[in-house]
N, C-alpha and C positions, 0 to 999 in steps of 0.2 A: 706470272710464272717465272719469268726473271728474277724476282726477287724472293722469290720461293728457293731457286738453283742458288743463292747464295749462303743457303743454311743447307749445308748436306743430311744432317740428322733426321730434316722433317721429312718426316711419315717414314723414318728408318730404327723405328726403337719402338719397342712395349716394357711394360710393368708389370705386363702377366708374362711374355715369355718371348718366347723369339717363332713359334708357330707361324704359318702362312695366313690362319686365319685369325690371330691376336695379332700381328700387324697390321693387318685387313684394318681389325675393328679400330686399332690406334689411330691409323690415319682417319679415318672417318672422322672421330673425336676431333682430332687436330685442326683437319681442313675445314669441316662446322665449324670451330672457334675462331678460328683465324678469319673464316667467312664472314661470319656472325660480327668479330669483331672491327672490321673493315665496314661493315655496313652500317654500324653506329657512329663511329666517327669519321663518318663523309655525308651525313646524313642520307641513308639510303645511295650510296654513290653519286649525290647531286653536286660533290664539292672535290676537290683536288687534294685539300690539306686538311686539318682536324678543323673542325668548326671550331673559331671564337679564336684561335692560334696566330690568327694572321693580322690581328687588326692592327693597323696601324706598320704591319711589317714590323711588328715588337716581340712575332712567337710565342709559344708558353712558356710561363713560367710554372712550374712544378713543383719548385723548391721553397715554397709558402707555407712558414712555419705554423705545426700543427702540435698541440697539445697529446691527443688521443696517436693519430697517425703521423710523426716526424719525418719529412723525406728523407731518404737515404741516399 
């Protein structure tokens, strides 16, 4: 939740409108994703940092040149 408080915007905006209940449904959206996403890279929250990130204390690397998809 901390770290939620440092994005003001989440669960503060819609694409359908500004209604009490299209905010509702945005945040729901939001907070499943952000959930969802949190739960894949921790493996099920069994891990601290992105699995595979930390080996060796050398982090990811992201920026591994890609044909089809180029980092940005």
């Amino acid at each position: 939740m901390r770290a939620i408080s440092k994005f003001p915007k989440f669960c503060e905006e819609s694409k359908d409108g500004t209604s009490e209940s299209a905010l509702l449904n945005a945040c729901k959206v939001e907070l499943a994703t952000f959930l969802a996403h949190m739960k894949h890279e921790s493996g099920s929250l069994m891990y601290l940092e992105e699995i595979g990130c930390s080996v060796n204390g050398a982090g990811c690397d992201y920026s591994t040149p890609h044909n089809i998809y180029p980092p940005t």
